[in-house]
Kinemage of the C-alpha trace (Angstrom):
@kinemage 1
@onewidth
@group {chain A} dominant
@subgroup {mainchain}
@vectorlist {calphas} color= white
{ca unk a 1} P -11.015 5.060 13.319
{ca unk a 2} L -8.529 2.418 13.615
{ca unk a 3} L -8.600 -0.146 16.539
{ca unk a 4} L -5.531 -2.349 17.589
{ca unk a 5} L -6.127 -5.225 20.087
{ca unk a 6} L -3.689 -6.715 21.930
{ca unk a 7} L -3.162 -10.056 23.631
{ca unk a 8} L -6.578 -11.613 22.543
{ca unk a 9} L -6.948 -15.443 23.497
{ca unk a 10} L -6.873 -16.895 20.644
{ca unk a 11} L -10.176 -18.893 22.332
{ca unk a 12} L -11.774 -15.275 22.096
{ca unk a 13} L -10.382 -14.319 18.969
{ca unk a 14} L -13.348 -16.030 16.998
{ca unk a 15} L -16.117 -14.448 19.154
{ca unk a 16} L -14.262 -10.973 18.586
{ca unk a 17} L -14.457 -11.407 14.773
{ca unk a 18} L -18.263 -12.643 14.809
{ca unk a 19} L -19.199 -9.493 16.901
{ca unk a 20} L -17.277 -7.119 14.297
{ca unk a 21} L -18.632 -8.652 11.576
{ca unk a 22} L -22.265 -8.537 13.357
{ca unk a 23} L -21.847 -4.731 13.655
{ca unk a 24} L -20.491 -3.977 10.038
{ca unk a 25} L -16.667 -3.638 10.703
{ca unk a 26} L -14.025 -4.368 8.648
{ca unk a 27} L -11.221 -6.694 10.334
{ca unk a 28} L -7.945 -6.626 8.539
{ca unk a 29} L -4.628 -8.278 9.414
{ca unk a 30} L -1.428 -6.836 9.109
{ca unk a 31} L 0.728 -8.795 7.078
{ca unk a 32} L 4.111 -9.689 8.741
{ca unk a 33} L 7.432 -8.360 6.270
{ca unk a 34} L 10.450 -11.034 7.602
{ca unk a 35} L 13.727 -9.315 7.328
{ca unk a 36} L 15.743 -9.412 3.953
{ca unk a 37} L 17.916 -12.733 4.339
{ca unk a 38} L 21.143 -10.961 3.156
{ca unk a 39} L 20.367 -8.097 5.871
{ca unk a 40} L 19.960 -11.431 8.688
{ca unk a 41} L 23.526 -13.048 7.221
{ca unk a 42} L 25.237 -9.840 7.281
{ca unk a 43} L 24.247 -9.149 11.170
{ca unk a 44} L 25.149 -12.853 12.256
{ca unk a 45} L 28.197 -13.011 10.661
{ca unk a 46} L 29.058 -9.508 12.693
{ca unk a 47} L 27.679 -10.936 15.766
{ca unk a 48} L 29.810 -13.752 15.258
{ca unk a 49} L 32.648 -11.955 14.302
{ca unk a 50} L 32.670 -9.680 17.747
{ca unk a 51} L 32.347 -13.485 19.795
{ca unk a 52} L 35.690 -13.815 17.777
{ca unk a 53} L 37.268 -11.175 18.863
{ca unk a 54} L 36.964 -9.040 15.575
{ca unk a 55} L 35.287 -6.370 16.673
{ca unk a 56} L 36.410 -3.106 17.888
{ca unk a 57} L 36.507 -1.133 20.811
{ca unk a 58} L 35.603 2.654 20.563
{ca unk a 59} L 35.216 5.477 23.360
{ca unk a 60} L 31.673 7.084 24.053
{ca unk a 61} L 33.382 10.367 22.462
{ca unk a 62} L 34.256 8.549 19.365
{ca unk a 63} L 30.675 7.078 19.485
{ca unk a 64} L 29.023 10.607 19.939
{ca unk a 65} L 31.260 11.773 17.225
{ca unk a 66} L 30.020 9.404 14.760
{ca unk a 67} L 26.472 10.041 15.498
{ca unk a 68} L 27.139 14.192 15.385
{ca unk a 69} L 25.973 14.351 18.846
């Protein structure tokens, strides 16, 4: 079984460990993946393309369309 704890102090986070690894559990830590740095250029140069007045308007039909809703 797989237990996720949220918003530990990180005051408490020590005493948490010591009681897991008292009892025979195994603590692992997910490792955190950062976005591909072409993927983050590519999103704020749209962003700051649309501040620019490049982007373009579409209705919620042509939106729904799109999406084959």
């Amino acid at each position: 079984m797989d237990i996720v704890l949220k918003n530990v102090k990180k005051k408490d986070l020590q005493v948490i460990k010591s009681l897991a690894k008292a009892l025979g559990f195994e603590i692992s830590t997910p490792e955190e993946k950062p976005y591909d740095p072409q993927f983050v250029k590519e999103i704020l140069e749209a962003a700051e393309g649309v501040k620019n007045g490049k982007g373009k308007e579409i209705s919620m039909e042509e939106f729904k369309k799109m999406c084959g809703i």
